[in-house]
C-alpha positions in Angstrom: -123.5 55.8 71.0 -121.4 53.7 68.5 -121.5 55.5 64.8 -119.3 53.9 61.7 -116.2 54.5 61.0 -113.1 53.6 58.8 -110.7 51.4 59.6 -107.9 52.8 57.0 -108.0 56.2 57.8 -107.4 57.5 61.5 -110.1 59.3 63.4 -109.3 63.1 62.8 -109.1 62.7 59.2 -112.2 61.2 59.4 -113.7 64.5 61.3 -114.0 63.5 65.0 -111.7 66.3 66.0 -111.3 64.3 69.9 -108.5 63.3 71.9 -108.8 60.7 74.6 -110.5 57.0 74.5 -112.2 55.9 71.4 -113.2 52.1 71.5 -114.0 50.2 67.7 -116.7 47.4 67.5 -117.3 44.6 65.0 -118.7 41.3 64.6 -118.2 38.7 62.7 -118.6 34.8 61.7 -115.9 32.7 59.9 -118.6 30.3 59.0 -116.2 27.5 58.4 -117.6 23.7 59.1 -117.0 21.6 62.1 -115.6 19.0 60.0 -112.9 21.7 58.3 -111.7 22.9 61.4 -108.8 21.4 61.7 -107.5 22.4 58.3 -108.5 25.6 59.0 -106.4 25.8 62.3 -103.6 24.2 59.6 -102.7 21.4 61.9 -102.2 22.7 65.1 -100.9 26.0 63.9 -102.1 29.2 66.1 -104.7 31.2 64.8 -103.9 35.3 65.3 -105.7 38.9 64.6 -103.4 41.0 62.8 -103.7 45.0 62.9 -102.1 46.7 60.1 -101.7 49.4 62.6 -103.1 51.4 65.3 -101.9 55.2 66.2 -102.1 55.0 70.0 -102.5 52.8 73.0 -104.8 49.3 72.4 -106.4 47.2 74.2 -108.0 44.1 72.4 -111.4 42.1 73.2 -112.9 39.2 72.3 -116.6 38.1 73.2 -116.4 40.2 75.7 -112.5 39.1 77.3 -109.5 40.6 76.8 -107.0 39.0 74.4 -104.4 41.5 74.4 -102.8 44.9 74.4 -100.7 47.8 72.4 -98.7 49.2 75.5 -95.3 50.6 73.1 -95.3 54.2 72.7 -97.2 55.5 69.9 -94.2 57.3 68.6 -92.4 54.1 67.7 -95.5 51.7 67.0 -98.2 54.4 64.8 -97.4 52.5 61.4 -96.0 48.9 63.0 -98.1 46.0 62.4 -98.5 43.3 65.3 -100.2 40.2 65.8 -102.6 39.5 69.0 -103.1 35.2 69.0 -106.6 34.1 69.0 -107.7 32.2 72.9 -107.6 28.3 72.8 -110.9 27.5 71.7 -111.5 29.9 69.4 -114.5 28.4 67.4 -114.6 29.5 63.3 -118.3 28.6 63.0 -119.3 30.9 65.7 -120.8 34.3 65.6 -117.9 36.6 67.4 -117.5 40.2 68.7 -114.3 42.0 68.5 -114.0 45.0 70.8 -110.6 47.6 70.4 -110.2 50.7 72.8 -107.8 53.0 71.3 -106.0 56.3 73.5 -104.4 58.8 72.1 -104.0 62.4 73.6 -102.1 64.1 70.6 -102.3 64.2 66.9 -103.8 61.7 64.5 -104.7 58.4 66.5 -106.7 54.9 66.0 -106.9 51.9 63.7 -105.3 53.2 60.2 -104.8 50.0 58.8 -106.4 46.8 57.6 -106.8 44.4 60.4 -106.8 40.4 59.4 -107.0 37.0 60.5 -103.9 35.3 60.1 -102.3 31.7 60.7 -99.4 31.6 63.3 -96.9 28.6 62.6 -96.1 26.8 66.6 
């Protein structure tokens, strides 16, 4: 059962006194135009998620595929930011779904920080 949750504060201070596996869901639609596309991909520049940070392991989806992965200790990465690029053929207009499991076993753990779409240059 999925129940909200804060992106900007980690999981224990939020009360969910748990270790272990805790996965994050959201979906979301750009909404920009077919014919703005290409300025919003700036020109054949790369198109990336960026988390502020996550405390603990990560493994990133995207409509259901994985896109990427968190796999540095969470000792050195708990407040480093890092970008995971968006698949070729990422469409703005459509309606998306992005899916984040988080471990931990220890201490405060998951998403703490802002996450954002961001523009890569080649």
């Amino acid at each position: 059962a999925w129940s909200p949750i804060l992106i900007t504060k980690d999981w224990i201070s939020q009360g969910h006194d748990y270790y272990g596996v805790a996965w994050y869901s959201v979906s979301f639609q750009l909404g920009v135009e077919e014919s703005k596309q290409d300025e919003f991909f700036d020109k054949g520049g790369k198109v990336a998620l960026l988390f502020g940070s996550i405390d603990g392991y990560a493994d990133i989806f995207l409509d259901g595929k994985k896109i990427g992965e968190q796999k540095i200790s969470p000792n050195q990465m708990w407040d480093q930011e890092f970008a995971i690029p968006l698949p070729e053929g990422f469409d703005p207009a459509l309606k998306h779904s992005l899916v984040v499991r988080v471990k931990k076993e220890s201490a405060a753990a998951g998403i703490w920080r802002p996450v954002f779409l961001v523009f890569q240059n080649k």
